[in-house]
C-alpha positions, -999 to 999 in steps of 0.1 A, spaced: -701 68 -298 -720 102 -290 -690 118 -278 -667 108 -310 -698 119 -331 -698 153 -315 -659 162 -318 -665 155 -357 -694 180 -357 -674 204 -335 -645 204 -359 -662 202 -392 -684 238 -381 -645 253 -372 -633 239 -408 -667 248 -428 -663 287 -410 -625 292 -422 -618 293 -383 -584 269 -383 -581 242 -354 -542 241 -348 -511 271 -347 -492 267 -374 -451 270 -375 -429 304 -378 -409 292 -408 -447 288 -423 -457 322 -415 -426 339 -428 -438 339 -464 -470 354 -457 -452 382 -443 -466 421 -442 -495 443 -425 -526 427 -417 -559 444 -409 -597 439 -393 -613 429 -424 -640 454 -416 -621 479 -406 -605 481 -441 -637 475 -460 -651 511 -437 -625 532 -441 -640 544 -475 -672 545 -469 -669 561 -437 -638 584 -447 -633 590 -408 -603 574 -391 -618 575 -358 -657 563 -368 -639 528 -382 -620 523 -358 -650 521 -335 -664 497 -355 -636 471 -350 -652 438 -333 -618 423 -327 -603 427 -301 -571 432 -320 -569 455 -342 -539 450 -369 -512 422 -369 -480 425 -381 -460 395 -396 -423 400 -405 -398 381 -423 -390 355 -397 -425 345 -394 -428 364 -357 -464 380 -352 -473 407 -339 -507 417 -323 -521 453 -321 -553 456 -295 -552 494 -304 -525 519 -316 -518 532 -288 -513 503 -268 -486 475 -266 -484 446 -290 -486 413 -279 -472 385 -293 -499 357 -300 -489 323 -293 -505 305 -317 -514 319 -357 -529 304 -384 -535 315 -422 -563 303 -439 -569 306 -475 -549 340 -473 -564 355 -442 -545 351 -407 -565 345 -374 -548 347 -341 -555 333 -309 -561 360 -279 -540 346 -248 -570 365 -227 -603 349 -242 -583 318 -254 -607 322 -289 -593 329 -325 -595 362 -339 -599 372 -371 -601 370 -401 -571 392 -410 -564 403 -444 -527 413 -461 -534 454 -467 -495 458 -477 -460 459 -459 -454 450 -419 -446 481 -401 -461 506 -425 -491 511 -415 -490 555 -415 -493 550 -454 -511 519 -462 -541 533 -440 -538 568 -455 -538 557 -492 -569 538 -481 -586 564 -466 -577 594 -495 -574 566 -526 -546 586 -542 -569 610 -556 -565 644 -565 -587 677 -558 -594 715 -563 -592 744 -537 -612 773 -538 -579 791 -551 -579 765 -578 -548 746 -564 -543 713 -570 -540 689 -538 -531 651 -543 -527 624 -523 -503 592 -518 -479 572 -501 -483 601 -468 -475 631 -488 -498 659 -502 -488 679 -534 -500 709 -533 -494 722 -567 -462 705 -572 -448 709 -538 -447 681 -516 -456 680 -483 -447 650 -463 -475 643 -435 -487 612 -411 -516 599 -407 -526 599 -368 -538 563 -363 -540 569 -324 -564 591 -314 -567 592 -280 -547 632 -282 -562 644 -317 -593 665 -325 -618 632 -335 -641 653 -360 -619 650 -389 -587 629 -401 -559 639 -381 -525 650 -403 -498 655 -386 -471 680 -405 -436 667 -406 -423 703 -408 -441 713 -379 -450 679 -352 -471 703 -332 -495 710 -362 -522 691 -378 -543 693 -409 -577 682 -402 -597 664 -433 -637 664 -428 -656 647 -452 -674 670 -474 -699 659 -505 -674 642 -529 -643 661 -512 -630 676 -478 -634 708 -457 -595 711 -443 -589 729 -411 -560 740 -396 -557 725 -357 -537 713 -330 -535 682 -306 -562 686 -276 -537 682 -252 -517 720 -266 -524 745 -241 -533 768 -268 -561 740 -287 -594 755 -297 -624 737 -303 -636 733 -337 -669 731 -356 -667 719 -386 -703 726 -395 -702 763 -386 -662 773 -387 -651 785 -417 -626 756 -426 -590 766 -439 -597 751 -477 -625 731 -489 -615 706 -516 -638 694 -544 
């Protein structure tokens, strides 16, 4: 009698918490498909407005999780890394958890932040809200789907999710044009000091302060 009493507590805390109790089926899954993100994670990215700061933050130990249209999951421990491919996924009132085959506990929750495999521009829309901005020369500079107009003319960039080889005082852009190059964004008051840079591991990289270098542009 104790024992049957305590597996109906033991499940109705996992129920009560949104934590699921079984895996659920691929042909399930498949119409949930896109990107899914570390709920915190996405809720810090603007408040912080640096990549590398929220990603610190993260208490999963995965980090993003992809579902595409079969149903097949995908787990991210860090961008860098490999993925791994979860054994057993569940979606709960929109948000996924995943089981991690090293602690054997669920993880999550997850939420749906836009397409799978597109994470360069789901993150940088989050991070620069598709707004728009004034340089000291009085050009305009705005922001979406990973390009920069710069009066009119568009520059196509990525966002550096990994950044175990970028500068980690600013958000990293790396320059389509020019893969060697980056555009660093520091916050500044409502807008962004912008400094020209390079990956640490160039044998020409110097260090940067962005509190007493004389940034590139500053954006308000």
């Amino acid at each position: 009698m104790y024992k049957i009493f305590f597996l109906f507590v033991m499940f109705t805390s996992l129920w009560s918490s949104d934590e699921p109790i079984k895996c659920q089926q691929q042909n399930i899954l498949a119409k949930y498909t896109g990107h899914y993100t570390d709920k915190d994670l996405w809720k810090n990215i603007p408040k912080e407005r640096n990549w590398a700061v929220t990603n610190e933050q993260v208490k999963n130990n995965f980090i993003s999780v992809n579902i595409n249209k079969d149903g097949e999951v995908t787990a991210y421990t860090n961008w860098h890394e490999g993925a791994l491919q979860p054994t057993c996924s569940s979606i709960i009132k929109n948000k996924l958890w995943v089981i991690n085959e090293y602690t054997y506990k669920w993880e999550g929750p997850f939420i749906r932040a836009g397409k799978a495999y597109d994470e360069n521009s789901i993150y940088f829309n989050r991070l620069f809200q598709n707004k728009c901005y004034k340089d000291e020369l009085n050009q305009k500079w705005c922001f979406g789907n990973s390009k920069i107009n710069i009066d009119n003319k568009k520059i196509k960039v990525i966002l550096m999710l990994d950044t175990v080889e970028s500068p980690l005082y600013g958000n990293a852009l790396r320059l389509e044009e020019d893969r060697s190059r980056l555009w660093m964004f520091v916050p500044y008051k409502n807008g962004w000091k912008v400094f020209q840079d390079t990956f640490v591991t160039d044998e020409n990289h110097k260090v940067i302060n962005p509190l007493t270098d004389k940034p590139w542009h500053i954006l308000k």
